[in-house]
Backbone as CSV, one residue per row, in Angstrom:
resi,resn,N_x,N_y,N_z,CA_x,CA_y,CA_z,C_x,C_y,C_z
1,UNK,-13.146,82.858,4.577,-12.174,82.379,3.591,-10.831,82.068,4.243
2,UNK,-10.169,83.051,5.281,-9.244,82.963,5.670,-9.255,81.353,6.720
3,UNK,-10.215,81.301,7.485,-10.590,80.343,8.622,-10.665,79.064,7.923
4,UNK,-11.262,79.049,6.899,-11.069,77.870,5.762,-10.017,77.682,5.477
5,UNK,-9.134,78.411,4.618,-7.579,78.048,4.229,-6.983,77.935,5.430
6,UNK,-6.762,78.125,6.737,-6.279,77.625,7.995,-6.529,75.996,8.443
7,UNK,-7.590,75.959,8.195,-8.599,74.570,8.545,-7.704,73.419,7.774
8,UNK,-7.834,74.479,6.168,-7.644,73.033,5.023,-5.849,73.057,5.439
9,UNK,-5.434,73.857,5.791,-3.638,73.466,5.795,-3.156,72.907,6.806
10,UNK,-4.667,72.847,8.571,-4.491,72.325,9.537,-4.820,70.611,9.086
11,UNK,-5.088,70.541,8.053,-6.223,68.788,7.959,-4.893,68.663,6.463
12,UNK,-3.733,69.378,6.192,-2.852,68.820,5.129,-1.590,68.274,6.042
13,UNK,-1.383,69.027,7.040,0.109,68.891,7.827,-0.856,67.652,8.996
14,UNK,-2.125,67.421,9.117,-2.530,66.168,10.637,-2.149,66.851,11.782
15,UNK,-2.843,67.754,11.653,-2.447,68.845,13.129,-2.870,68.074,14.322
16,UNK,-3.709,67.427,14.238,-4.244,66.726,15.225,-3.318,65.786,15.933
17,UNK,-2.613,65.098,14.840,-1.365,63.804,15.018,-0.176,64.778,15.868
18,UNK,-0.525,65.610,16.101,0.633,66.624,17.099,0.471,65.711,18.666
19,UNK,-0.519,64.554,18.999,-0.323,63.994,19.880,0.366,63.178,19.945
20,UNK,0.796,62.488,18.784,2.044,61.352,19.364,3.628,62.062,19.675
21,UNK,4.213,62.743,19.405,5.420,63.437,19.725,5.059,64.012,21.068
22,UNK,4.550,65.023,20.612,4.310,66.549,21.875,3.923,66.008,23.361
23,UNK,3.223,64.878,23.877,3.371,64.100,25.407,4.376,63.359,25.674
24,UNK,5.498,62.991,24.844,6.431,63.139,25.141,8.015,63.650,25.465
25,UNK,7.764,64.853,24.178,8.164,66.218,24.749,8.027,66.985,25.946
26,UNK,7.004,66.342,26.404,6.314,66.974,27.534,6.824,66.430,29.228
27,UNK,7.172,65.063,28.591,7.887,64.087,29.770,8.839,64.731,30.195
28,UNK,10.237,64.961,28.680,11.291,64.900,28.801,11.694,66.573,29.165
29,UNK,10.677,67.451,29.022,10.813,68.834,29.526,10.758,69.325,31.176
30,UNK,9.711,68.082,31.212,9.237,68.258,32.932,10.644,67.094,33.793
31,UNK,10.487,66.042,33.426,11.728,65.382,33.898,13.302,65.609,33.962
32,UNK,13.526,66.717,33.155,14.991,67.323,32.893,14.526,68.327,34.098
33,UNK,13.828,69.600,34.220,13.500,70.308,34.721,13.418,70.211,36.250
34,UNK,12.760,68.458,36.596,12.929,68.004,37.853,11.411,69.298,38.516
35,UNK,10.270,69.227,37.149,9.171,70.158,37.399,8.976,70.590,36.162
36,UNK,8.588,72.036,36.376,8.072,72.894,35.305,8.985,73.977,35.043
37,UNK,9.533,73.537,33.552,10.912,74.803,33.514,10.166,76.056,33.771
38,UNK,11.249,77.175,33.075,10.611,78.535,33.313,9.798,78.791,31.931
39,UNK,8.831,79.828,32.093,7.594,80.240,31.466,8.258,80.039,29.719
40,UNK,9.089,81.027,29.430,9.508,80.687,28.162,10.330,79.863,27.533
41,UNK,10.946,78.772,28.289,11.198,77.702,27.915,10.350,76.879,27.484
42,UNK,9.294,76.626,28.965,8.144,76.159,27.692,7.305,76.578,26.436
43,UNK,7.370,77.570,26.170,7.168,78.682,25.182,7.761,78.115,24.244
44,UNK,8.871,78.163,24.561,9.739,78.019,23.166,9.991,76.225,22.322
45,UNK,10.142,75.848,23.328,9.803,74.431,23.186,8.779,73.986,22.521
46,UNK,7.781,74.585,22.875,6.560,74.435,22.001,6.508,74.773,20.632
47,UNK,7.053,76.260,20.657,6.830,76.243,19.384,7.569,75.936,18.362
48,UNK,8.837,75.157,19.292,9.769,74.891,18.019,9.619,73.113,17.430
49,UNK,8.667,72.452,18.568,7.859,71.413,17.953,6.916,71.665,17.323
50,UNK,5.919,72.773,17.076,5.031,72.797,16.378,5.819,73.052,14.972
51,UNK,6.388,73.872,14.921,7.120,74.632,13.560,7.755,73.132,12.784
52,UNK,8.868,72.473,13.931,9.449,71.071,13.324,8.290,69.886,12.971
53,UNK,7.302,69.933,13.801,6.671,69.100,13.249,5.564,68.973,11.663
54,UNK,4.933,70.196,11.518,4.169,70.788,10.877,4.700,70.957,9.404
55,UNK,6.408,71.239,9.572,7.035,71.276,8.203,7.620,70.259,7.997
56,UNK,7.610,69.418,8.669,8.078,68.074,8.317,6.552,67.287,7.811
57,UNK,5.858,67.342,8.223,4.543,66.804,7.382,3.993,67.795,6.205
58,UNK,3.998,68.771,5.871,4.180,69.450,4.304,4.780,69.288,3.955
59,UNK,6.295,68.795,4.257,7.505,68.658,3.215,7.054,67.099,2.646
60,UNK,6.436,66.093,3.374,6.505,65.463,2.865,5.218,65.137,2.134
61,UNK,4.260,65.914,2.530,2.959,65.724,1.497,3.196,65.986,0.231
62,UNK,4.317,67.381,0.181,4.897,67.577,-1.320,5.572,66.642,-2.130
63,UNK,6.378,65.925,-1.454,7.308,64.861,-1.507,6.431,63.389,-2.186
64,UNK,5.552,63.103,-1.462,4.663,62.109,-1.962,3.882,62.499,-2.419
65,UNK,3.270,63.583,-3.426,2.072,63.945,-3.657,1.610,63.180,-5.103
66,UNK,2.759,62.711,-5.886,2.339,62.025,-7.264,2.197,60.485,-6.500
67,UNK,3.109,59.908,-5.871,2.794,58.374,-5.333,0.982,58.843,-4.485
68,UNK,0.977,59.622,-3.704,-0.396,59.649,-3.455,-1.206,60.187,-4.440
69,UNK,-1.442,60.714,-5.528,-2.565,60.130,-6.593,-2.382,59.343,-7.022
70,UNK,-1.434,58.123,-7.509,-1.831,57.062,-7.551,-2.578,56.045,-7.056
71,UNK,-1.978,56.386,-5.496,-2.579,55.153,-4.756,-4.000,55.477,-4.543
72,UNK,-5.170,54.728,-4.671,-6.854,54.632,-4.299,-6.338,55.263,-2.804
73,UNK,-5.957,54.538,-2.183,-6.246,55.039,-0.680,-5.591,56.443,-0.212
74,UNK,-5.343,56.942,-0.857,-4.790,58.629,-0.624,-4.825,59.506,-1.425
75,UNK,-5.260,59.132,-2.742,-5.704,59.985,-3.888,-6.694,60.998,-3.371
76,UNK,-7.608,61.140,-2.334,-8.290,61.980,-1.718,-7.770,62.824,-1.061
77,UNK,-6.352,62.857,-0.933,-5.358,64.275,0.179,-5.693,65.284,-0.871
78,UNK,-5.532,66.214,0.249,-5.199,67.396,-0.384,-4.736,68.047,-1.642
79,UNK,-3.272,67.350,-1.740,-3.032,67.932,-2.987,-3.237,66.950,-4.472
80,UNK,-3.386,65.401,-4.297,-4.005,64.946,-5.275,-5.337,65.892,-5.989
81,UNK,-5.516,66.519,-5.126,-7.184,66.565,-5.351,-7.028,68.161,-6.025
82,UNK,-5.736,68.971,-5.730,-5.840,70.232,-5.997,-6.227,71.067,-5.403
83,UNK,-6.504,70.847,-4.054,-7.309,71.585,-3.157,-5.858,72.923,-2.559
84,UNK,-4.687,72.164,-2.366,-3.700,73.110,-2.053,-2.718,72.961,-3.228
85,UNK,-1.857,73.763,-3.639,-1.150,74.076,-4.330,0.521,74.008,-4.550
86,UNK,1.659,73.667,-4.440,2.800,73.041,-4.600,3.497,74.192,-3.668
87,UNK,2.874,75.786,-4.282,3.979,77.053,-3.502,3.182,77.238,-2.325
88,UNK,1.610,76.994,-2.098,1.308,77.254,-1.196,2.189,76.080,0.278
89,UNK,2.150,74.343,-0.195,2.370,73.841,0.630,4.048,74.221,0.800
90,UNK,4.956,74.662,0.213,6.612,75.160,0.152,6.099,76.755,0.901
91,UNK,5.356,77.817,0.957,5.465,78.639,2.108,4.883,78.053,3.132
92,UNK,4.315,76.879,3.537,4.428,76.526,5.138,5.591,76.045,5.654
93,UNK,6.414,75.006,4.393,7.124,74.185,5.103,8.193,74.784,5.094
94,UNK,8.608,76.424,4.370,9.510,77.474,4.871,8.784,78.166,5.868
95,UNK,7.696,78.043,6.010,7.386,78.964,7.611,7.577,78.545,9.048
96,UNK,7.400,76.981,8.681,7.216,75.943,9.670,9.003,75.832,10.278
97,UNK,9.930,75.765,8.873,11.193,75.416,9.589,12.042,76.665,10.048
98,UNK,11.425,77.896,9.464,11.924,79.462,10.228,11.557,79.734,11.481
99,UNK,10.068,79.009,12.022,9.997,79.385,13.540,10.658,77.967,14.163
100,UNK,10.809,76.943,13.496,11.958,75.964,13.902,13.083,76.941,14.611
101,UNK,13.678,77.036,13.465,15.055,77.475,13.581,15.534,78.910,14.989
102,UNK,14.216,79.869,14.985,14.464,80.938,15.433,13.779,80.670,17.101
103,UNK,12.862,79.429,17.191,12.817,79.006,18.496,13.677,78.031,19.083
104,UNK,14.447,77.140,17.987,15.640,76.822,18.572,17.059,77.593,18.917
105,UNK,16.975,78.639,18.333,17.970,79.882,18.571,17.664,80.699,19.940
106,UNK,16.329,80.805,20.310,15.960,81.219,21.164,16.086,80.374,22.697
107,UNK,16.608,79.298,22.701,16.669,78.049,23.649,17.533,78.129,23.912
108,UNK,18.712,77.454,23.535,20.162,77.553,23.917,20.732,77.353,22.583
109,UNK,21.861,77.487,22.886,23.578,77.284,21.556,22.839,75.797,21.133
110,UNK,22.304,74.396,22.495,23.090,73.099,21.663,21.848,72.751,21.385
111,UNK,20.804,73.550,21.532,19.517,73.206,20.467,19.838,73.897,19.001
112,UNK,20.377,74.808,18.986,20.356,75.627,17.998,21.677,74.735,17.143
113,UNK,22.857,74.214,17.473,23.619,74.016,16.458,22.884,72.625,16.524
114,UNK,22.255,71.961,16.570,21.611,70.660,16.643,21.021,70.130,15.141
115,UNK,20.022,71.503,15.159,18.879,71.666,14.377,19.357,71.417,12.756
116,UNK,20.318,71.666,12.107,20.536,70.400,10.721,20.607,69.375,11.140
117,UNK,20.632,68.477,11.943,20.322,67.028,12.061,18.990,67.001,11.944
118,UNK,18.423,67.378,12.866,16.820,67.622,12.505,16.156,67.976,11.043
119,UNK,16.401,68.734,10.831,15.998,69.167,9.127,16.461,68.326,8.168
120,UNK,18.106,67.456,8.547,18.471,66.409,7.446,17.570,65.193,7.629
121,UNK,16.749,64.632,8.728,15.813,63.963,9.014,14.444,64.117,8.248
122,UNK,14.533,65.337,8.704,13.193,65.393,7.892,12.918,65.602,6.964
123,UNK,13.681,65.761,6.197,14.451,65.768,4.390,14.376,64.498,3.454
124,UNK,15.607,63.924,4.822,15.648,62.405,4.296,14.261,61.266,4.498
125,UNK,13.715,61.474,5.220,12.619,60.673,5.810,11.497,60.531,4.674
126,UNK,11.128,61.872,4.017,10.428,61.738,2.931,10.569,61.019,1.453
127,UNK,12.261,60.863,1.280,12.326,59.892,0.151,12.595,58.954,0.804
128,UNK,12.607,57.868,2.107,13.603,56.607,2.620,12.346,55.498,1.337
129,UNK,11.456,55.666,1.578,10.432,54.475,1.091,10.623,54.277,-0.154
130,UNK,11.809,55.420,-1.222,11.780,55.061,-2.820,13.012,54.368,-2.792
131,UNK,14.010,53.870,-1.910,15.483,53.228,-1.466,15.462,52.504,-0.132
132,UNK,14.650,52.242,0.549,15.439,51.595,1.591,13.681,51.394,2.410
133,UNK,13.840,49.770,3.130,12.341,49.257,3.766,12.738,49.721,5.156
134,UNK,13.883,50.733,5.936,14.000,50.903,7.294,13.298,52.501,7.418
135,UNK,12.462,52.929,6.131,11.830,54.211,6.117,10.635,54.076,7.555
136,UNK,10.492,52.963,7.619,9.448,53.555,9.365,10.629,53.753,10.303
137,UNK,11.567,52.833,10.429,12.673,53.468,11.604,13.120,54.860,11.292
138,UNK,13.730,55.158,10.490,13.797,56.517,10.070,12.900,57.798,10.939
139,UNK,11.412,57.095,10.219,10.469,57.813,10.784,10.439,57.981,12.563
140,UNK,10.635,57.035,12.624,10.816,56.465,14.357,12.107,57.863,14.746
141,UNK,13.368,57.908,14.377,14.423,58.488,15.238,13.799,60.396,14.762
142,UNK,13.561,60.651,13.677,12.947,61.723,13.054,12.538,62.458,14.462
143,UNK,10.563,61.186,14.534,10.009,61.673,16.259,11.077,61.828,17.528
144,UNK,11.770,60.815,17.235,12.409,60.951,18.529,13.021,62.425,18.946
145,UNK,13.285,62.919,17.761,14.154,64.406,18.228,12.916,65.500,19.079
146,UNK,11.763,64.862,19.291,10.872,65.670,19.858,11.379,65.587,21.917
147,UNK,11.772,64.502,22.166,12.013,64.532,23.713,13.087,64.395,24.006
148,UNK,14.371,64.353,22.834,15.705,64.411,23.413,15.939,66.148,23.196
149,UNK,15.296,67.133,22.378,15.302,68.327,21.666,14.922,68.877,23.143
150,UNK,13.521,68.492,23.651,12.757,69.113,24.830,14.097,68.754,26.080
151,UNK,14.781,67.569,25.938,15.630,67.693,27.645,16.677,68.515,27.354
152,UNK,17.286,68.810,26.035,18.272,69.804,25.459,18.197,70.798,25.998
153,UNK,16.800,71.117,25.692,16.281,72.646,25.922,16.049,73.311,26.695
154,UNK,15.764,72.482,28.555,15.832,72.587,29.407,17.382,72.640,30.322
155,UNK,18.184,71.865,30.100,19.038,71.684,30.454,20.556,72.140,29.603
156,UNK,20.692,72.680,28.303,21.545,72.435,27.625,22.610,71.942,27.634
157,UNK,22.633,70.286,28.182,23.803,69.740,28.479,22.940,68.322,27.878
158,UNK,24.157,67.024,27.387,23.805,65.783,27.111,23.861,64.596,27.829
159,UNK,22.291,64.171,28.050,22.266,62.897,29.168,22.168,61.912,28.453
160,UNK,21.788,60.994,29.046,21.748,59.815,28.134,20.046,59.229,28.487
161,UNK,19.569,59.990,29.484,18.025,59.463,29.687,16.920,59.776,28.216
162,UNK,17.573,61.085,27.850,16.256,61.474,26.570,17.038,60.674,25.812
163,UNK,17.904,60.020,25.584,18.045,58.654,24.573,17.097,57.789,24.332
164,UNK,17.158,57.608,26.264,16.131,56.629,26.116,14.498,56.696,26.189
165,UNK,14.610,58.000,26.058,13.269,58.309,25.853,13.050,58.341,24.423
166,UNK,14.048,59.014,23.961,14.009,59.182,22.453,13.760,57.554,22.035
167,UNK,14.604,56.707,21.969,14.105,55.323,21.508,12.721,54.796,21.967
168,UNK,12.307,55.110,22.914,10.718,54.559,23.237,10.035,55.315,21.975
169,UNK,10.067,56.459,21.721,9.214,57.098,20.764,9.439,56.380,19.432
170,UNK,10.772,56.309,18.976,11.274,55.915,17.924,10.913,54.531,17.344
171,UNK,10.889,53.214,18.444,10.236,52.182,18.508,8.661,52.327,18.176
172,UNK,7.748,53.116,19.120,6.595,53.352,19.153,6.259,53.704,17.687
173,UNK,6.358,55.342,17.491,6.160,55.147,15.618,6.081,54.259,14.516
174,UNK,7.785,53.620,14.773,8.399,52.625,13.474,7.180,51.728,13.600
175,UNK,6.777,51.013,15.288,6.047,50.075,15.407,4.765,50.508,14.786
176,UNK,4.239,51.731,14.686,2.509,51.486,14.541,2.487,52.191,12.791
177,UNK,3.525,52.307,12.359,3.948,53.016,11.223,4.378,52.048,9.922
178,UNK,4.501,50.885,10.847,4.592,49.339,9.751,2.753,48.791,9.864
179,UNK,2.687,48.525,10.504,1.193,48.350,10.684,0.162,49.383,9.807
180,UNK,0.390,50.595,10.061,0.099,51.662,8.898,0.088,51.162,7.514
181,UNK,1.889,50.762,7.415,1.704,50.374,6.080,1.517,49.271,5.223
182,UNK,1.034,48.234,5.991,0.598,46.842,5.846,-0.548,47.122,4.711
183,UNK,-1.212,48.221,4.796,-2.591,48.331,4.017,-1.934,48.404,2.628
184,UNK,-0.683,48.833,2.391,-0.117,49.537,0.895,0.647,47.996,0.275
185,UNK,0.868,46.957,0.552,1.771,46.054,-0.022,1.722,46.228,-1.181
186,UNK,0.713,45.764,-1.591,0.422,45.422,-3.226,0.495,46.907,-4.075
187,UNK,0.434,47.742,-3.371,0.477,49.068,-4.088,2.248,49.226,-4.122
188,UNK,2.756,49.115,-2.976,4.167,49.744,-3.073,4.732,48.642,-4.007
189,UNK,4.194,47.189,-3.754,5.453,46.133,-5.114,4.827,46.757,-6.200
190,UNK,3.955,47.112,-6.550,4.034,47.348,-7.755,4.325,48.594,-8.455
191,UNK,4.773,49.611,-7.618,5.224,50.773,-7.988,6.790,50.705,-7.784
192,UNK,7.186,50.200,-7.175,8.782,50.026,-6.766,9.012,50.961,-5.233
193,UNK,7.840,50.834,-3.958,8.484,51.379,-3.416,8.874,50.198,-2.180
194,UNK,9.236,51.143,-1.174,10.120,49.625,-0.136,9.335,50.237,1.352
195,UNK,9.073,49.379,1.851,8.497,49.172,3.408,8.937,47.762,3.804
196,UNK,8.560,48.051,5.345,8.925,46.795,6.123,8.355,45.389,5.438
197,UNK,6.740,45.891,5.747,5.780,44.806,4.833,5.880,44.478,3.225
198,UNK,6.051,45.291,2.894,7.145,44.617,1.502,7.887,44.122,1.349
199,UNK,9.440,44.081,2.441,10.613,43.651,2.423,10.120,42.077,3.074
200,UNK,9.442,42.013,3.964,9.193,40.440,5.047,8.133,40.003,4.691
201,UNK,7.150,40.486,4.201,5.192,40.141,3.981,4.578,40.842,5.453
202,UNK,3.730,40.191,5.185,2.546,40.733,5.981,2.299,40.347,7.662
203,UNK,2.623,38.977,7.646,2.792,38.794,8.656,3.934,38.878,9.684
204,UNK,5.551,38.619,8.999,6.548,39.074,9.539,6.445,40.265,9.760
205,UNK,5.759,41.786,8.872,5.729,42.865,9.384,5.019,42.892,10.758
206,UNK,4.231,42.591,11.034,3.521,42.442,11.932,4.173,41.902,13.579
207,UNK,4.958,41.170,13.032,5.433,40.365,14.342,7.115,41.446,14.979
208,UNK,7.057,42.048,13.388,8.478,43.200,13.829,7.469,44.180,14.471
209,UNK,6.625,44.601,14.138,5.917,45.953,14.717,5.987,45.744,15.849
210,UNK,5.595,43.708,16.887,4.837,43.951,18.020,6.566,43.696,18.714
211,UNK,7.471,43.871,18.023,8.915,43.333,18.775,9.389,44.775,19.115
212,UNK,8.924,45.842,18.488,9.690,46.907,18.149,8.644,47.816,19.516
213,UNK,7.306,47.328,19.763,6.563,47.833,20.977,6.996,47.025,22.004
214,UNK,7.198,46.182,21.931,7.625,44.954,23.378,8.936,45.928,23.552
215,UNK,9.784,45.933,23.026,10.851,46.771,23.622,10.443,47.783,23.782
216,UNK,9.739,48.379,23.094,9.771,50.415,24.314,9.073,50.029,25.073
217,UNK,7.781,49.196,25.606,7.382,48.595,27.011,8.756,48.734,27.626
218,UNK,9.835,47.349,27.661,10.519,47.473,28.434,11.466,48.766,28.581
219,UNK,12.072,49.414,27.880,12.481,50.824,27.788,11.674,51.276,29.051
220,UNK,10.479,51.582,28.975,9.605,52.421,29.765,9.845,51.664,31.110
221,UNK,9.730,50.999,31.177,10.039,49.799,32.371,11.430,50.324,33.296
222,UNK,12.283,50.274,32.163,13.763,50.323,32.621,14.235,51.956,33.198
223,UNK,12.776,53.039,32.825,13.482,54.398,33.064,12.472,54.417,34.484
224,UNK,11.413,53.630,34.958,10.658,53.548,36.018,12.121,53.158,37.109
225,UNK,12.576,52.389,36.678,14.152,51.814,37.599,15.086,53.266,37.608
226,UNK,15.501,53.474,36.391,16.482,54.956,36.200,16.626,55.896,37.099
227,UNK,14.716,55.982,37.188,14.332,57.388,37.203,13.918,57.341,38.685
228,UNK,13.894,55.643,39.250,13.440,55.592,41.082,11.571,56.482,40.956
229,UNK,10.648,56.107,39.884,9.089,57.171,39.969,8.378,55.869,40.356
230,UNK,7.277,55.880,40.610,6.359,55.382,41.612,5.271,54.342,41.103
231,UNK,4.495,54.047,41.677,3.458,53.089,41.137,1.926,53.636,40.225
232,UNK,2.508,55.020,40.288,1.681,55.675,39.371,1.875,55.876,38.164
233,UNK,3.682,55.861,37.804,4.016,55.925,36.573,3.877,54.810,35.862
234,UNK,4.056,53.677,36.746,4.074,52.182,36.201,2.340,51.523,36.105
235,UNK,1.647,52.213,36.600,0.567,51.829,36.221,-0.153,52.175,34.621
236,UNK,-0.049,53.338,34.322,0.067,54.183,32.919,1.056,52.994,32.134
237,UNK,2.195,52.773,32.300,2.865,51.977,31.043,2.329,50.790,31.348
238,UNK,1.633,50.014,32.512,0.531,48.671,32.155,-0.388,49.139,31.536
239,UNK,-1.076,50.207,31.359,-2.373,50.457,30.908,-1.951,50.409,29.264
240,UNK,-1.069,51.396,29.138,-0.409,51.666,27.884,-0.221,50.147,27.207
241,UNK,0.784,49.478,27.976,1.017,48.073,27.385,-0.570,47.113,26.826
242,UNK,-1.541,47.008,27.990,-2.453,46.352,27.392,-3.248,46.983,26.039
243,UNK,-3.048,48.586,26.023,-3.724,49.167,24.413,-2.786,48.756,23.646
244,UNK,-1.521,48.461,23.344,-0.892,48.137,22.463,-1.118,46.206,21.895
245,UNK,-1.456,45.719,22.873,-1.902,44.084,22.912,-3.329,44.546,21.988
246,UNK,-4.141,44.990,22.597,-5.758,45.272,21.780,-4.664,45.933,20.093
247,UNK,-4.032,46.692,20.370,-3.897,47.432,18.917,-3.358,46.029,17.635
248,UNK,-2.606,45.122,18.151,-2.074,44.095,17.366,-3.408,43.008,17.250
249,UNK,-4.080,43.250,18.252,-5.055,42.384,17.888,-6.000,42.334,16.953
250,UNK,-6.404,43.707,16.880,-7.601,44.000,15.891,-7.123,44.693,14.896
251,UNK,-6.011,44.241,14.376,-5.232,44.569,12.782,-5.661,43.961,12.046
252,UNK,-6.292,44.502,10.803,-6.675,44.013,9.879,-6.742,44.920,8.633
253,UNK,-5.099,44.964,7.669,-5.523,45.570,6.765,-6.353,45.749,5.572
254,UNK,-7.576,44.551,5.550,-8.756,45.461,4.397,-9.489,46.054,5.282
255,UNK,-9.452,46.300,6.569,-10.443,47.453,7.262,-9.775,48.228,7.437
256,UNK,-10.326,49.128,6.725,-9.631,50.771,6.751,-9.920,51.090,8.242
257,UNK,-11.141,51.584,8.619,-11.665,51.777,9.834,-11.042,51.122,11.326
258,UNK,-10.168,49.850,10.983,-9.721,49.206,12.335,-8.075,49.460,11.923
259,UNK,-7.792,49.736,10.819,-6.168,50.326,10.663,-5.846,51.719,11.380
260,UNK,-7.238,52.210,10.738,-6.924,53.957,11.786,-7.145,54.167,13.397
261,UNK,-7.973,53.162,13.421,-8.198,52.856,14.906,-6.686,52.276,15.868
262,UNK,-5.982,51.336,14.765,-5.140,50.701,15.231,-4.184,51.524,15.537
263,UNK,-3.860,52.330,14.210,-2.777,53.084,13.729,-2.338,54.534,14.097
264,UNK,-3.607,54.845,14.709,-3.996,56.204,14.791,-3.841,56.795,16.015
265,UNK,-5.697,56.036,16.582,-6.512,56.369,17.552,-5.986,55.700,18.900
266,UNK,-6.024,54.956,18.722,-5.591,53.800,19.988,-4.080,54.785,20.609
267,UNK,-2.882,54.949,19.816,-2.255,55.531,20.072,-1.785,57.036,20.006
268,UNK,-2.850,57.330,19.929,-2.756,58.891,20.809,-3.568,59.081,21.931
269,UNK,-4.487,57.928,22.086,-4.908,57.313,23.382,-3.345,57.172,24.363
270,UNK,-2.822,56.204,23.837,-1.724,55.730,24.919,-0.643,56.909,25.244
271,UNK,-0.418,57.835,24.127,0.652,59.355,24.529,-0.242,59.720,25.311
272,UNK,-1.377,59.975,25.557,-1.868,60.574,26.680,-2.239,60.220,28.317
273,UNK,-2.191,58.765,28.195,-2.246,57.878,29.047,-0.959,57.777,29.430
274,UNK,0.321,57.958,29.160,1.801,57.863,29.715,2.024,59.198,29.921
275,UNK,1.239,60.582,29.318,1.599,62.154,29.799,1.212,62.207,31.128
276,UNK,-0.439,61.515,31.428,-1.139,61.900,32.080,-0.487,61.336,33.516
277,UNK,-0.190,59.566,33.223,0.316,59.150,34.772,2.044,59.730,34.994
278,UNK,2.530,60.089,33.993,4.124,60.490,34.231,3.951,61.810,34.832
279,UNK,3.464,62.532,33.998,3.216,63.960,35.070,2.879,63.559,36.093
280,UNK,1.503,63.006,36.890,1.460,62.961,38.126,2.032,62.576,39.240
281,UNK,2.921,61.621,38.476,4.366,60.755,39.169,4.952,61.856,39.651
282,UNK,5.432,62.489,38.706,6.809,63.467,38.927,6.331,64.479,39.722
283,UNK,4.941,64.558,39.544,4.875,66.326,40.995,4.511,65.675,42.245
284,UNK,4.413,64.503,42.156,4.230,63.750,43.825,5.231,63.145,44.217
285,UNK,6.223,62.889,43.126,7.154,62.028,43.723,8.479,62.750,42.421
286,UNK,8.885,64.501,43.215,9.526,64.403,42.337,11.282,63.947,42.114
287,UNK,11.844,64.085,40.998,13.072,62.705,40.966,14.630,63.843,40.675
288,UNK,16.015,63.376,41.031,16.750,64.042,40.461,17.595,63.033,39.331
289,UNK,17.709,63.405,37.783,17.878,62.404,37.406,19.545,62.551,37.521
């Protein structure tokens, strides 16, 4: 019973989707570090992305839970369905932002006085789509606090590189997060809510998504220069770049199946494909930034 209610609250928060942030948390921990910080830094780091991330996706399942029984295509979550409960999903997303808070306390002072920006993000992020079509950018800077938070945390001083790391993420999301919502047009005009693809159509969304990945390509490009890393790191962001070409290609929102592929799969493919060659960069060729 217990292993079940774990399961069903791991498949309400997309525990799994902990891959698009957390490999690049992972960059910006090891690249501040100039290696592998010390044991409980990464400790703590961790768990204060799991906690931020986890209650930021219950806060907002609560948040959307009447627009998702409406809509056909999400009326099957969780709490449409009754499967979890309003106080049950409000004690995660107070559990989730207490080990937030007490592993960012545990890091340094400028993670710790940081952390209401973070929480006003992830607050605000859940209503942007009933006022305003820049709710995927939103979503975009939200992630980003995952690898400017991680070089914080290592270093407690402010660079300007996890900026630009932070904007690759921020781009990356917004980008595959309009594409996401290409499938909802006709649902959001007619409820009154606002997305990219609502505000431009279908195809202008589309052509912002692949403008908003063409730039964190170059971003990624420009910290290969920054950062002086090798032909190993730059091989990973070609590899990366050509899954993002396949991901615009085979968009098609009446296939559910090639949206999640697009939207999903493909890119937690590519966070792992930029963890995998950036780490190896940095312990063979490591950098002072």
């Amino acid at each position: 019973m217990v292993l079940n209610k774990i399961k069903l609250y791991g498949e309400l928060v997309m525990f799994s989707h902990t891959l698009f942030s957390l490999p690049f948390a992972i960059i910006a921990m090891i690249w501040a570090a100039n290696g592998l910080p010390k044991f409980d830094t990464i400790f703590w780091i961790l768990i204060a992305l799991a906690g931020a991330r986890n209650g930021a996706n219950a806060l907002n399942r609560w948040v959307d839970k009447d627009i998702d029984k409406k809509n056909p295509r999400t009326a099957n979550r969780h709490m449409p369905r009754g499967l979890v409960n309003s106080y049950e999903v409000w004690l995660i997303v107070i559990f989730c932002f207490s080990i937030f808070l007490f592993a960012s306390y545990k890091l340094n002072p400028l993670c710790f006085k940081l952390t209401p920006i973070a929480l006003f993000l992830f607050f605000i992020y859940s209503y942007t789509k009933r006022f305003t079509w820049i709710c995927h950018v939103v979503l975009g800077i939200a992630c980003a606090g995952a690898p400017v938070g991680a070089w914080f945390a290592v270093t407690g001083e402010f660079n300007y590189i996890p900026f630009v790391l932070g904007a690759v993420v921020a781009l990356w999301v917004a980008g595959f997060d309009i594409i996401y919502g290409t499938q909802d047009i006709k649902f959001d005009r007619e409820n009154g809510l606002f997305s990219i693809p609502v505000a431009f159509g279908l195809k202008n969304a589309l052509i912002i998504a692949a403008i908003f990945h063409f730039v964190m390509i170059v971003l990624l490009i420009a910290l290969y220069y920054i950062l002086n890393l090798t032909w190993i790191y730059l091989i990973g962001i070609i590899i990366s770049g050509g899954l993002l070409i396949i991901e615009h290609y085979i968009v098609s929102p009446s296939n559910e199946k090639k949206m999640k592929l697009a939207s999903y799969n493909i890119n937690q493919i590519i966070s792992l494909i930029i963890l995998v060659f950036t780490v190896s960069d940095i312990f063979l060729n490591p950098i002072i930034p």
